[in-house]
PyMOL Python script that loads the backbone (N, CA, C, O; Angstrom):
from pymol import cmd

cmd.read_pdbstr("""\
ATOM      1  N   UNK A   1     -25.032  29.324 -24.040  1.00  0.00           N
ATOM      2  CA  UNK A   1     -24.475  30.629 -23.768  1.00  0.00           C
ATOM      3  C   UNK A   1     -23.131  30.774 -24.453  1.00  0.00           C
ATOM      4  O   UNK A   1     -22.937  31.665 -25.280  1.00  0.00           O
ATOM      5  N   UNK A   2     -22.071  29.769 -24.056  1.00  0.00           N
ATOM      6  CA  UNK A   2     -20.889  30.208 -24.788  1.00  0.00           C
ATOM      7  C   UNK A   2     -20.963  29.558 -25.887  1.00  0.00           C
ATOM      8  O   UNK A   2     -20.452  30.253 -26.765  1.00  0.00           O
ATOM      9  N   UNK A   3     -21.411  28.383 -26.380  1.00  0.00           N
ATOM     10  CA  UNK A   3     -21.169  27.985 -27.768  1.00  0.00           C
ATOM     11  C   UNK A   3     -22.891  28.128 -28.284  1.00  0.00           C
ATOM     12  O   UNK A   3     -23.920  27.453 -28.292  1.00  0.00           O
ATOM     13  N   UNK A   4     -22.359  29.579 -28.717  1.00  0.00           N
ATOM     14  CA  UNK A   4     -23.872  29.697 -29.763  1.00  0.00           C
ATOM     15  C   UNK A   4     -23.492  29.415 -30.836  1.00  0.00           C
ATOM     16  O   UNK A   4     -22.791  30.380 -31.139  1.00  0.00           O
ATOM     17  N   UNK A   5     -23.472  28.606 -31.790  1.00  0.00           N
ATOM     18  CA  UNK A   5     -23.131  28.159 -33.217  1.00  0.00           C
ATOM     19  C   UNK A   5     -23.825  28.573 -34.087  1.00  0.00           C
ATOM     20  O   UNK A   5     -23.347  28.804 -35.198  1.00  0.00           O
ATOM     21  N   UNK A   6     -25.426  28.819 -33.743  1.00  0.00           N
ATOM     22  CA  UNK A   6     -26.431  29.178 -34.524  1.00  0.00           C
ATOM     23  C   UNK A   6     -26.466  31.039 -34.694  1.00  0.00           C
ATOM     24  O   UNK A   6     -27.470  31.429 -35.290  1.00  0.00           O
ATOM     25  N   UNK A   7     -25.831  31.766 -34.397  1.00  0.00           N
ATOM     26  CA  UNK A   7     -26.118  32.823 -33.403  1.00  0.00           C
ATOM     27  C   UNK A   7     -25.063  33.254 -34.917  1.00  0.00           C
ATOM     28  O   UNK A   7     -24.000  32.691 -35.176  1.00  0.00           O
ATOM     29  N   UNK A   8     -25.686  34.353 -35.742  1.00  0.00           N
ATOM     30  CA  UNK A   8     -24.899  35.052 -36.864  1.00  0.00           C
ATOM     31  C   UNK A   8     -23.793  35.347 -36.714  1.00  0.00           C
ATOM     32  O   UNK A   8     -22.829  35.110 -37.442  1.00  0.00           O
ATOM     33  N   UNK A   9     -23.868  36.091 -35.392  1.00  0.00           N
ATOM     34  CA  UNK A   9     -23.283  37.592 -35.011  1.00  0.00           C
ATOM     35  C   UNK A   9     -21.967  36.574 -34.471  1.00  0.00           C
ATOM     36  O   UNK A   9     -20.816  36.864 -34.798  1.00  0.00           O
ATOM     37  N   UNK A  10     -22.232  35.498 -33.713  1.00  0.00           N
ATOM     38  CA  UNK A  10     -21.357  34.698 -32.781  1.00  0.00           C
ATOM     39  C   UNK A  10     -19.839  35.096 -33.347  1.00  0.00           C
ATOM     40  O   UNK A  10     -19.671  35.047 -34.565  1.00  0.00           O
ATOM     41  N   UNK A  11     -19.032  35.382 -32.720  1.00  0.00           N
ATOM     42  CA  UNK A  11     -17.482  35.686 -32.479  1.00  0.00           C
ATOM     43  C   UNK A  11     -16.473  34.525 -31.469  1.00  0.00           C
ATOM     44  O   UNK A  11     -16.835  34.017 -30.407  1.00  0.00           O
ATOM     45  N   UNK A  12     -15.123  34.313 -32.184  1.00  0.00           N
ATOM     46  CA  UNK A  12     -14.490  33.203 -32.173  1.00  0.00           C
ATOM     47  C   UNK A  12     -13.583  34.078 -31.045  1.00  0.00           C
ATOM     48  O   UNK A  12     -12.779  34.959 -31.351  1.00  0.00           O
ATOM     49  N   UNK A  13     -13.934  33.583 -29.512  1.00  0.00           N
ATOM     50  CA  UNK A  13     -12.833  34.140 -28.560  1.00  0.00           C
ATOM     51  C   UNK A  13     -12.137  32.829 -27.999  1.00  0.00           C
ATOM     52  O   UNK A  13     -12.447  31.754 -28.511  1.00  0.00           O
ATOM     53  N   UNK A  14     -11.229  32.869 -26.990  1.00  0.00           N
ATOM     54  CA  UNK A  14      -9.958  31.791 -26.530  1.00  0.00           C
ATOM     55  C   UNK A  14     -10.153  32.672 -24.914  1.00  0.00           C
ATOM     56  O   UNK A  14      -9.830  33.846 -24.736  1.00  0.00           O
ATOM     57  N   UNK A  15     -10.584  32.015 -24.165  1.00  0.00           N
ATOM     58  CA  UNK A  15     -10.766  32.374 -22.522  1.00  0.00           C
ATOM     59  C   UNK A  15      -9.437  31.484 -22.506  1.00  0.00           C
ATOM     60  O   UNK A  15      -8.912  30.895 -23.451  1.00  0.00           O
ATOM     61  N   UNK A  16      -8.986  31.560 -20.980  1.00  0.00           N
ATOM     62  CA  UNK A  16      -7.865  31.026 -19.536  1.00  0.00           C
ATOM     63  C   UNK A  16      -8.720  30.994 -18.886  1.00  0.00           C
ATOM     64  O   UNK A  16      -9.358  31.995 -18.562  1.00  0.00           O
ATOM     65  N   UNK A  17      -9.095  29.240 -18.328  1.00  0.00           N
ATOM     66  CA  UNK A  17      -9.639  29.133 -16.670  1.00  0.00           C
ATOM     67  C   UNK A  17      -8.837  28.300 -16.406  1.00  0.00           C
ATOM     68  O   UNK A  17      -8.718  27.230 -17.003  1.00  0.00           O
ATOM     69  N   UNK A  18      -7.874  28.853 -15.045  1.00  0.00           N
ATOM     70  CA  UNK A  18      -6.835  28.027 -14.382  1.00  0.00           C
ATOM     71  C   UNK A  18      -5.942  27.399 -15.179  1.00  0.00           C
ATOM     72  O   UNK A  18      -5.906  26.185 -14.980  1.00  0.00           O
ATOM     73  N   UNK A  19      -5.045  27.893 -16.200  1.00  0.00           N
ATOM     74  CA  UNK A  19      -4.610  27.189 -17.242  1.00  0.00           C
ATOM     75  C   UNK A  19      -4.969  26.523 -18.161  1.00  0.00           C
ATOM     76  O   UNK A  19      -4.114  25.963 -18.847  1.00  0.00           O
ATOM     77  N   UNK A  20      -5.949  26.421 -18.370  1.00  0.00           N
ATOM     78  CA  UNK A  20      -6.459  26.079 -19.829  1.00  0.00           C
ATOM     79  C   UNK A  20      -6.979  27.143 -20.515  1.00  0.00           C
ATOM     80  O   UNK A  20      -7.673  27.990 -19.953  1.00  0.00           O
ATOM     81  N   UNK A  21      -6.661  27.184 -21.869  1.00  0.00           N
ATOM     82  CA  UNK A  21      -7.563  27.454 -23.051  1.00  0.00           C
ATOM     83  C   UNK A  21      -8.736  26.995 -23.437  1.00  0.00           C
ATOM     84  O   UNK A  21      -8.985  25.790 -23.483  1.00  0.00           O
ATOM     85  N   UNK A  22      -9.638  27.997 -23.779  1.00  0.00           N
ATOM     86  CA  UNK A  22     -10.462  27.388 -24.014  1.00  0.00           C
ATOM     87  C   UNK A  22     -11.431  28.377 -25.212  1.00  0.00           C
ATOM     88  O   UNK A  22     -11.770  29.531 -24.948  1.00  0.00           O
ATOM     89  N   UNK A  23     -11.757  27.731 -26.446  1.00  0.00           N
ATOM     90  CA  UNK A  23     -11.805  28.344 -27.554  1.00  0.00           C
ATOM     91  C   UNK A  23     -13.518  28.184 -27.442  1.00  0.00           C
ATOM     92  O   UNK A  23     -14.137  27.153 -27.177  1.00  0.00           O
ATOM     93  N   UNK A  24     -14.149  29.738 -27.771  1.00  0.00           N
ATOM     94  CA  UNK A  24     -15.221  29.156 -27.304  1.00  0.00           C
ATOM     95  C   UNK A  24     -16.230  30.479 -28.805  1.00  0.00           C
ATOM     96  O   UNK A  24     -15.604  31.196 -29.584  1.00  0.00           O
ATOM     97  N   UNK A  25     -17.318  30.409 -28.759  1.00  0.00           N
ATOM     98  CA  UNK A  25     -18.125  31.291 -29.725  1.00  0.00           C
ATOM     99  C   UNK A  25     -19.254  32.027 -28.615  1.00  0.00           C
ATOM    100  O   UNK A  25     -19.850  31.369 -27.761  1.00  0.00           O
ATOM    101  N   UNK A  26     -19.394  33.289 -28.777  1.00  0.00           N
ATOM    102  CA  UNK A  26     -20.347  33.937 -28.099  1.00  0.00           C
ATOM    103  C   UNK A  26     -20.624  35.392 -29.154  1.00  0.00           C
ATOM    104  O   UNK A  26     -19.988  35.642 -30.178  1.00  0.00           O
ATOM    105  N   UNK A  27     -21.656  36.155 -28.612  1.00  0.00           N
ATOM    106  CA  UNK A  27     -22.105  36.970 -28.904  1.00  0.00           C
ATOM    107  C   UNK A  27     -21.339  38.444 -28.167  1.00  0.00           C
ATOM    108  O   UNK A  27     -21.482  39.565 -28.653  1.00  0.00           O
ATOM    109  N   UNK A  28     -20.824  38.259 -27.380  1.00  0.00           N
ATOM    110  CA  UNK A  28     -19.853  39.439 -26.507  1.00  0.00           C
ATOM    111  C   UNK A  28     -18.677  38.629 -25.828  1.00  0.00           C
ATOM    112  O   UNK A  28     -18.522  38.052 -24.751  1.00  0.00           O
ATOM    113  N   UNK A  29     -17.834  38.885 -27.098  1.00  0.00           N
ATOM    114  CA  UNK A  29     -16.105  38.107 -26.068  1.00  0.00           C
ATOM    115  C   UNK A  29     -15.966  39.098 -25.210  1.00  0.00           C
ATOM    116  O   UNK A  29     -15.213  38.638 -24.351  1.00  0.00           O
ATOM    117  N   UNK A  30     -16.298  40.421 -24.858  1.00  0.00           N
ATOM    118  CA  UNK A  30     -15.871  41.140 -23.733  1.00  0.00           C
ATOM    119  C   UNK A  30     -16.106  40.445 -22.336  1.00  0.00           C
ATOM    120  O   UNK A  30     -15.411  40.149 -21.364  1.00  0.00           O
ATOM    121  N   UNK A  31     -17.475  40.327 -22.728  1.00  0.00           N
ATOM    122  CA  UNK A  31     -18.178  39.902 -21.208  1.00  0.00           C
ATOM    123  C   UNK A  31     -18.149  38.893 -21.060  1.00  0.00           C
ATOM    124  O   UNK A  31     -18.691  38.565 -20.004  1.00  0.00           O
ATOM    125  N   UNK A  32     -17.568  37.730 -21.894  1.00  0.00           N
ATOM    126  CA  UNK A  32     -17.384  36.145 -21.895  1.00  0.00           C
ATOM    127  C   UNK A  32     -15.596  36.244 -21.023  1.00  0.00           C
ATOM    128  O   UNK A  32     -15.307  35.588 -20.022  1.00  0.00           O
ATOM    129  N   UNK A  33     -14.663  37.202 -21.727  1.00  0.00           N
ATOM    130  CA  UNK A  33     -13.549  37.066 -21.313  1.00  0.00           C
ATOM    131  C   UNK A  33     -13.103  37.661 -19.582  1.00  0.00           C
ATOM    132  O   UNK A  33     -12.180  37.416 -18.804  1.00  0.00           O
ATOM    133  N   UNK A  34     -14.343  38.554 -19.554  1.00  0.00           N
ATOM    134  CA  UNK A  34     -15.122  39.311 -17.916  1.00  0.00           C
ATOM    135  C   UNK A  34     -15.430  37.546 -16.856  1.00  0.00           C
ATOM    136  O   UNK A  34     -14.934  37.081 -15.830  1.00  0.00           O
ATOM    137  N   UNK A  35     -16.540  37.058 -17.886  1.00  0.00           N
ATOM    138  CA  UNK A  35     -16.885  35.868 -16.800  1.00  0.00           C
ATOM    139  C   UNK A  35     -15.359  34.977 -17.092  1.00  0.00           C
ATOM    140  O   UNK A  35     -14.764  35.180 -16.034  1.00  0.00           O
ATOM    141  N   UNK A  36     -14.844  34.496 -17.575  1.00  0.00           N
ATOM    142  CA  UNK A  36     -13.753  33.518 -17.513  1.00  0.00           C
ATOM    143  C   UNK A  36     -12.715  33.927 -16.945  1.00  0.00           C
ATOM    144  O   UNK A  36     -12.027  33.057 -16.412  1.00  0.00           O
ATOM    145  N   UNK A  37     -12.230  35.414 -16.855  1.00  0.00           N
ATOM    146  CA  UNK A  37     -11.405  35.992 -15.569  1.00  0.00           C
ATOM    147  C   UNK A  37     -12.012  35.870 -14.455  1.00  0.00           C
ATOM    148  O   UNK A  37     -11.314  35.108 -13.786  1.00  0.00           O
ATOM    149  N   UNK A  38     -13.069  36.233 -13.762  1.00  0.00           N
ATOM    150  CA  UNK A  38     -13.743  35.964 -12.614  1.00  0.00           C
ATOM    151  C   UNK A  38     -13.424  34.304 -12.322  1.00  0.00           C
ATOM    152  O   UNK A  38     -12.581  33.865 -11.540  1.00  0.00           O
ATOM    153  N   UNK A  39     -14.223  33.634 -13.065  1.00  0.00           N
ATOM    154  CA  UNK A  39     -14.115  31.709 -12.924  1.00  0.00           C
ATOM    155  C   UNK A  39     -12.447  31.664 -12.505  1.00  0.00           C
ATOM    156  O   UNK A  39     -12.248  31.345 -11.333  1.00  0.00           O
ATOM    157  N   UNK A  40     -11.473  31.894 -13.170  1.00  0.00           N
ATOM    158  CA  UNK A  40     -10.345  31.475 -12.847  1.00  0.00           C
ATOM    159  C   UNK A  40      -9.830  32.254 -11.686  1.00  0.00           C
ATOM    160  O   UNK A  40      -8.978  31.711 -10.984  1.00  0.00           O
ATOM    161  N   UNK A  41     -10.210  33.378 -11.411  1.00  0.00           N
ATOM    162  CA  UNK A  41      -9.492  33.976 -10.156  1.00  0.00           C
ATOM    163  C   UNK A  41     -10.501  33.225  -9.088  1.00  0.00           C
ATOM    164  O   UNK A  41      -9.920  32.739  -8.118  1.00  0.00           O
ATOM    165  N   UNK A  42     -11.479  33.114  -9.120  1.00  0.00           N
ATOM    166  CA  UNK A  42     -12.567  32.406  -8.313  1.00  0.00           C
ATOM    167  C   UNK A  42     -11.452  31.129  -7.890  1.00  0.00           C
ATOM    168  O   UNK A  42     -10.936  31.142  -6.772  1.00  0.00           O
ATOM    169  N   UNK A  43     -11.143  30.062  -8.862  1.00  0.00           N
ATOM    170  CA  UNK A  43     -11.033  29.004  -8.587  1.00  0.00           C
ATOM    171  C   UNK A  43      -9.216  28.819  -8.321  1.00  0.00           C
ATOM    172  O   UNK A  43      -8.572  27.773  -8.388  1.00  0.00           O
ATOM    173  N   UNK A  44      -8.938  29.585  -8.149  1.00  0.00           N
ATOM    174  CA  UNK A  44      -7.273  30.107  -7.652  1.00  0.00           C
ATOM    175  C   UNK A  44      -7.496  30.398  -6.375  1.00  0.00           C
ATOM    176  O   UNK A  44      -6.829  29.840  -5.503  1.00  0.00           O
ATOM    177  N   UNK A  45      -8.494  31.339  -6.059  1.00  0.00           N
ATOM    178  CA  UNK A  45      -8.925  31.254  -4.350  1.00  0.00           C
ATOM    179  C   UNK A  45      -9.278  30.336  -3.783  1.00  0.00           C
ATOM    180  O   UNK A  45      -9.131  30.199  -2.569  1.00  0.00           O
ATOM    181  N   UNK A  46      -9.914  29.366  -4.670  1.00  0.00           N
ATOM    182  CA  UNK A  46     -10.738  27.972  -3.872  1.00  0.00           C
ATOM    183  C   UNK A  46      -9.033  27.079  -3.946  1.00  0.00           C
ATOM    184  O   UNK A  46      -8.875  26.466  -2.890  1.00  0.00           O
ATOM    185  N   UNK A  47      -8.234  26.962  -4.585  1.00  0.00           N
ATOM    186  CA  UNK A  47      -7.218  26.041  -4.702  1.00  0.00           C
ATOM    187  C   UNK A  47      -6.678  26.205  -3.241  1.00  0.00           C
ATOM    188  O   UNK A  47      -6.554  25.265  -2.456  1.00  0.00           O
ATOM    189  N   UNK A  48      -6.378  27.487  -2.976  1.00  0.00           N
ATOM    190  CA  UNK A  48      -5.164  27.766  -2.403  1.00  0.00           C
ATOM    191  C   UNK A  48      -6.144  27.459  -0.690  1.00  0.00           C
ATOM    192  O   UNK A  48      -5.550  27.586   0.381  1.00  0.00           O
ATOM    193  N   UNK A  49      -7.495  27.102  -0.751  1.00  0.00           N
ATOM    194  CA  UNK A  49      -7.963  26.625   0.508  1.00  0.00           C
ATOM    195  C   UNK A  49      -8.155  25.326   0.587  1.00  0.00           C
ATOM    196  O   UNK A  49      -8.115  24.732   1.664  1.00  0.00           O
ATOM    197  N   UNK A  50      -8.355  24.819  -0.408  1.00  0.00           N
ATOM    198  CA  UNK A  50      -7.963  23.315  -0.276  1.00  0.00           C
ATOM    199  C   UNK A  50      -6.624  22.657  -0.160  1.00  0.00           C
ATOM    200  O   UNK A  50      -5.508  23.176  -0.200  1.00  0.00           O
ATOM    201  N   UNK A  51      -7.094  20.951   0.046  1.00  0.00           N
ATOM    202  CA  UNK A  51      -5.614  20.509  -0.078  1.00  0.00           C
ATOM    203  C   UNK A  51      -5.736  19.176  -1.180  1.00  0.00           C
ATOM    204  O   UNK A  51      -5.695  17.969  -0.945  1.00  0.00           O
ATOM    205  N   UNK A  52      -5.871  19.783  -2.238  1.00  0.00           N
ATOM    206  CA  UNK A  52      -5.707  19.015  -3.500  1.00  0.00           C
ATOM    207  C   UNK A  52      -5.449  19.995  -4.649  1.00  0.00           C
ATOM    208  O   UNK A  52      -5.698  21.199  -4.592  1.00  0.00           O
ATOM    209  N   UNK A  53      -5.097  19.562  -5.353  1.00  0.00           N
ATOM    210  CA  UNK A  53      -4.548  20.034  -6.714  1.00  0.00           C
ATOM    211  C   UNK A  53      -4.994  19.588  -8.372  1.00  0.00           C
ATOM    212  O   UNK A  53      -4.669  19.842  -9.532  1.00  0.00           O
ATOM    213  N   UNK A  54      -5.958  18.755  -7.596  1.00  0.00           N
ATOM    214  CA  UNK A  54      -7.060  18.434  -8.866  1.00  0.00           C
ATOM    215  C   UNK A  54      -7.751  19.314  -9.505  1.00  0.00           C
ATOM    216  O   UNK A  54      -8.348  20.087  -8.756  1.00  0.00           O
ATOM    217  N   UNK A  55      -7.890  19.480 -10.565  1.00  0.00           N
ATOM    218  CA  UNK A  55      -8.171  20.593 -11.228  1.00  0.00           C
ATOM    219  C   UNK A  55     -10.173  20.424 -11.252  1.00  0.00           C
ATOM    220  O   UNK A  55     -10.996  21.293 -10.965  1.00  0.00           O
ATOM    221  N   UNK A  56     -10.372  19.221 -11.629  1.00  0.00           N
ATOM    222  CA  UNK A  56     -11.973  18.796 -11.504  1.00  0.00           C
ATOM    223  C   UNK A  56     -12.367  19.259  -9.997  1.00  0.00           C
ATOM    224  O   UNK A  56     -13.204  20.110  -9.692  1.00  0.00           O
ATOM    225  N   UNK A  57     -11.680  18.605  -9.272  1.00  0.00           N
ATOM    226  CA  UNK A  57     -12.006  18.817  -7.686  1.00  0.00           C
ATOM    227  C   UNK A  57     -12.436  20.266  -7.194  1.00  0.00           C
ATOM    228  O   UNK A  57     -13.257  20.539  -6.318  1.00  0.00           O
ATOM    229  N   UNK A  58     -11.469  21.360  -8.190  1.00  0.00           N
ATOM    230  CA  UNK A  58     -11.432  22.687  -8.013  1.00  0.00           C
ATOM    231  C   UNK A  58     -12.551  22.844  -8.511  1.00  0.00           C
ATOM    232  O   UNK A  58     -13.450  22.929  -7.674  1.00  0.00           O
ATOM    233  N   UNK A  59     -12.795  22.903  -9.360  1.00  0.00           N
ATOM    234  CA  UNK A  59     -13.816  23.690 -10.803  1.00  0.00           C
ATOM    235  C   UNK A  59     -15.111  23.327 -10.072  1.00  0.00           C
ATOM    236  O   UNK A  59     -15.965  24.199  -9.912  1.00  0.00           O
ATOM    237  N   UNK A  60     -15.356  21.703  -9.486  1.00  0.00           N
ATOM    238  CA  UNK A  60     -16.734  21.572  -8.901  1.00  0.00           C
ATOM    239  C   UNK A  60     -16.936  22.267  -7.864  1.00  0.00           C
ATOM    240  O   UNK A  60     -17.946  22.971  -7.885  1.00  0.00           O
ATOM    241  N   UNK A  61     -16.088  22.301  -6.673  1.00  0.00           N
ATOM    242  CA  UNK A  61     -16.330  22.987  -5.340  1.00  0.00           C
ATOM    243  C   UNK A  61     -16.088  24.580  -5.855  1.00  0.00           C
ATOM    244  O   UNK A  61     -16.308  25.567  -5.152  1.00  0.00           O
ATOM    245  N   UNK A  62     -15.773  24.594  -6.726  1.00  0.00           N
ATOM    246  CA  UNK A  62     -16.030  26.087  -7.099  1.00  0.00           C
ATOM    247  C   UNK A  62     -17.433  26.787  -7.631  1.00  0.00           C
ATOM    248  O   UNK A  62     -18.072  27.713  -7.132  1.00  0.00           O
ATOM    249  N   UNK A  63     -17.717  25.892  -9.007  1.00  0.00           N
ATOM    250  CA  UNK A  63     -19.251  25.712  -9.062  1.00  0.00           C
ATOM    251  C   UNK A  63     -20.181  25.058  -8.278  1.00  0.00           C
ATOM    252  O   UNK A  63     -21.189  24.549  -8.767  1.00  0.00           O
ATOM    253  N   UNK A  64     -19.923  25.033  -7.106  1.00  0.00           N
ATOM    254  CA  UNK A  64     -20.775  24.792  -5.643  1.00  0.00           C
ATOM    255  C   UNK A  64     -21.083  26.043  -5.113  1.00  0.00           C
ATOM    256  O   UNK A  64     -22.131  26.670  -4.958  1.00  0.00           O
ATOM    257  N   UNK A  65     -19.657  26.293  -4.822  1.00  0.00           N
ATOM    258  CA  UNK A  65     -19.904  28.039  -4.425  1.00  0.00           C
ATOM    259  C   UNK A  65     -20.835  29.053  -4.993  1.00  0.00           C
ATOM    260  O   UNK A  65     -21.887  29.459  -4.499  1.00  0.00           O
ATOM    261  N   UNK A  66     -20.337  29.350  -5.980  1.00  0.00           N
ATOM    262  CA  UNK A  66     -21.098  30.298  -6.962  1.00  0.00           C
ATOM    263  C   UNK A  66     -22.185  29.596  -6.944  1.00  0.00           C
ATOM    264  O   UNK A  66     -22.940  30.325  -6.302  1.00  0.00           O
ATOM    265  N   UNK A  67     -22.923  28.425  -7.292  1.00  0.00           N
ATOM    266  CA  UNK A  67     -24.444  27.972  -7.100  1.00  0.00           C
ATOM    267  C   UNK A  67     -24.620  28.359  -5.699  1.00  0.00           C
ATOM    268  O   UNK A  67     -25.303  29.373  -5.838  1.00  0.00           O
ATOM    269  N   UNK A  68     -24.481  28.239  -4.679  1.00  0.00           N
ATOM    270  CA  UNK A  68     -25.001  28.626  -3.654  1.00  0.00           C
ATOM    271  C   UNK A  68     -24.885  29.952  -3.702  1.00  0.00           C
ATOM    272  O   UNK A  68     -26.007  30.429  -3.526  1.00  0.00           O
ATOM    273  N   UNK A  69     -24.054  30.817  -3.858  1.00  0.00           N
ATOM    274  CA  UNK A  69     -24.245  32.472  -4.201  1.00  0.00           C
ATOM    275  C   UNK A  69     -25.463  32.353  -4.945  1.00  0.00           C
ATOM    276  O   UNK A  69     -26.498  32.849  -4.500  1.00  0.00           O
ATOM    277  N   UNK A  70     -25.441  31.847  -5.847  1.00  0.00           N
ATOM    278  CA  UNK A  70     -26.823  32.003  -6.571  1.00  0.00           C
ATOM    279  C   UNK A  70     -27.830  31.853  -6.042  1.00  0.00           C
ATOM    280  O   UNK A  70     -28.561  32.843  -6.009  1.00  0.00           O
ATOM    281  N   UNK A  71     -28.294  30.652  -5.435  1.00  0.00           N
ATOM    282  CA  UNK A  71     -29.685  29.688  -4.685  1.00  0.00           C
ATOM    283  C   UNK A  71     -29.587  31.417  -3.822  1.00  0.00           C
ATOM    284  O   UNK A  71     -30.364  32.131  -4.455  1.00  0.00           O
ATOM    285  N   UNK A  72     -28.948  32.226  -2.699  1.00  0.00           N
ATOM    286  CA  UNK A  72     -28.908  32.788  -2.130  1.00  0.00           C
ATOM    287  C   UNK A  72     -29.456  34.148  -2.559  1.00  0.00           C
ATOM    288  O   UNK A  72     -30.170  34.793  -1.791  1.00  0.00           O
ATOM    289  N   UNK A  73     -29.172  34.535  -3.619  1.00  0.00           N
ATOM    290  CA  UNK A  73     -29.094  35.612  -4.680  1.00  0.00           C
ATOM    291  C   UNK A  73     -30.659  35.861  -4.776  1.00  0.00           C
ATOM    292  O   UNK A  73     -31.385  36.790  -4.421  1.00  0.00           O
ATOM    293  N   UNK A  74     -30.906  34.474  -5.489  1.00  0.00           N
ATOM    294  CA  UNK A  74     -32.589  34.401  -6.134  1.00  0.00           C
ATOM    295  C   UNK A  74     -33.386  33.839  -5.246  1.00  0.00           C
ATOM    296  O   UNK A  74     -34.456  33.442  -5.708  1.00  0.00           O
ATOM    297  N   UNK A  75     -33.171  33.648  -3.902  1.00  0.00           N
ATOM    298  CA  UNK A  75     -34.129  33.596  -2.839  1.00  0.00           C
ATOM    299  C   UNK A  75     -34.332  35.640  -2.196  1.00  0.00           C
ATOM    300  O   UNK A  75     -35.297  36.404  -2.218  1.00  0.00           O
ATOM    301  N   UNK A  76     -33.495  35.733  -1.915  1.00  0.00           N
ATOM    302  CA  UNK A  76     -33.881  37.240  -1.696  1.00  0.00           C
ATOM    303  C   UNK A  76     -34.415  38.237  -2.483  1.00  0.00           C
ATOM    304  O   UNK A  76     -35.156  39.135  -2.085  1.00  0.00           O
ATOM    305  N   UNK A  77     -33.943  38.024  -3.839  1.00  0.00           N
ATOM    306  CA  UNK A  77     -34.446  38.790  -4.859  1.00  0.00           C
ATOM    307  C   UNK A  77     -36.261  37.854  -5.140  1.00  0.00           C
ATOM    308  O   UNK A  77     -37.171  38.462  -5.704  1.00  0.00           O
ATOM    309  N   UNK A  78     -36.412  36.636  -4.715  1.00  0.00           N
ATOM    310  CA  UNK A  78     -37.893  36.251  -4.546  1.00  0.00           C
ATOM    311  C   UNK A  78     -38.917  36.678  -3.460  1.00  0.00           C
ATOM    312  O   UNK A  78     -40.136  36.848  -3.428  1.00  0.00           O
ATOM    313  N   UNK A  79     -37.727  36.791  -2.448  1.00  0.00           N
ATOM    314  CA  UNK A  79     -38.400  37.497  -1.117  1.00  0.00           C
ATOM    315  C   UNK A  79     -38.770  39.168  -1.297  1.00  0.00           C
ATOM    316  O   UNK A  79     -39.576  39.780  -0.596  1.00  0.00           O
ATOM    317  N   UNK A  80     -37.894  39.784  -2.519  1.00  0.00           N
ATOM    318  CA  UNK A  80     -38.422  41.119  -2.833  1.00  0.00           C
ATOM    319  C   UNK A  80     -39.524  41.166  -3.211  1.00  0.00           C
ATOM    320  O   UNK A  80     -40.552  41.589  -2.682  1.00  0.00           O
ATOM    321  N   UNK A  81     -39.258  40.582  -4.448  1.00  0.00           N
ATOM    322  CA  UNK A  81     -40.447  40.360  -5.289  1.00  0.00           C
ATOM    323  C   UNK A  81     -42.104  40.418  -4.610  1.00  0.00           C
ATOM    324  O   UNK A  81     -43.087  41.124  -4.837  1.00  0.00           O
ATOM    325  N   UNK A  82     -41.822  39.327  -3.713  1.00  0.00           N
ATOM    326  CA  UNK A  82     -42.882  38.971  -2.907  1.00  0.00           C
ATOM    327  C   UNK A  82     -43.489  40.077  -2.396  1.00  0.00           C
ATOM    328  O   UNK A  82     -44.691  40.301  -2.533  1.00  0.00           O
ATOM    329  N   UNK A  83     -42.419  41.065  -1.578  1.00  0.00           N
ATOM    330  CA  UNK A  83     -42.858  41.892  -0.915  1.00  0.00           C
ATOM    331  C   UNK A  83     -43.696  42.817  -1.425  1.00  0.00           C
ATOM    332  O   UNK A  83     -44.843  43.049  -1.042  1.00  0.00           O
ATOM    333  N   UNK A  84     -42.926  43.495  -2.551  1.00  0.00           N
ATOM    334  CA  UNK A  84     -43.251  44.136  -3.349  1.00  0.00           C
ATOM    335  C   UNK A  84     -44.528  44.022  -3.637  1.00  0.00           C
ATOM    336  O   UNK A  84     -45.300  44.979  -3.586  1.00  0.00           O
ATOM    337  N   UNK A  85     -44.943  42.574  -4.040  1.00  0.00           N
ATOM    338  CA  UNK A  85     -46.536  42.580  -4.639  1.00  0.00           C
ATOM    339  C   UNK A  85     -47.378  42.541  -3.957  1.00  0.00           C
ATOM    340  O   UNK A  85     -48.537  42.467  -4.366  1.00  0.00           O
ATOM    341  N   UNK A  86     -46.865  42.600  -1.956  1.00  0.00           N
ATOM    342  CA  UNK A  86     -48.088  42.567  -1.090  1.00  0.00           C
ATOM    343  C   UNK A  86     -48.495  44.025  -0.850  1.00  0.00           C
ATOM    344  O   UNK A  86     -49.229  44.362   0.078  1.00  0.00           O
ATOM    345  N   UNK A  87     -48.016  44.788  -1.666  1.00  0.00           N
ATOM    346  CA  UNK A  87     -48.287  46.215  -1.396  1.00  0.00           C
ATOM    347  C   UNK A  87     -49.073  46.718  -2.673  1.00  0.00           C
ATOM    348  O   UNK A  87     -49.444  47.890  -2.747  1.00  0.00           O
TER     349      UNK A  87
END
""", "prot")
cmd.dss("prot")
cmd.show_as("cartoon", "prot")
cmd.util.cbc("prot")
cmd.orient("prot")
């Protein structure tokens, strides 16, 4: 997704998550620089509830979160689905 190398069109953007840079190639820096604002405000909320300051520590229990938003997401949207086709 972010490093398409193969990808013609691919464009050279520079995201911020939680202080880092991070130089990356995609097909829409809009919506790449959309998700990498979200990730870092995401993981600025998860800091400030923990009690560590590890930056790994953050980023995983952060991508915990959001995976479980997800697992959550695409179970209901399966339970639509479902419904949907018993009709």
């Amino acid at each position: 997704m972010a490093e398409e190398k193969n990808s013609p069109s691919a464009q050279r953007v520079v995201v911020d998550i939680y202080g880092t840079s991070y130089p990356l190639k995609t097909d829409n820096p809009q919506h790449m620089k959309q998700l990498a604002a979200a990730l870092d405000k995401r993981m600025k909320v998860m800091s400030r509830g923990v009690r560590t300051f590890d930056e790994r520590k953050i980023a995983v229990l952060t991508a915990l979160e959001i995976a479980e938003e997800y697992y959550k997401l695409k179970k209901d949207y399966d339970e639509l689905v479902n419904l949907l086709d018993e009709k």
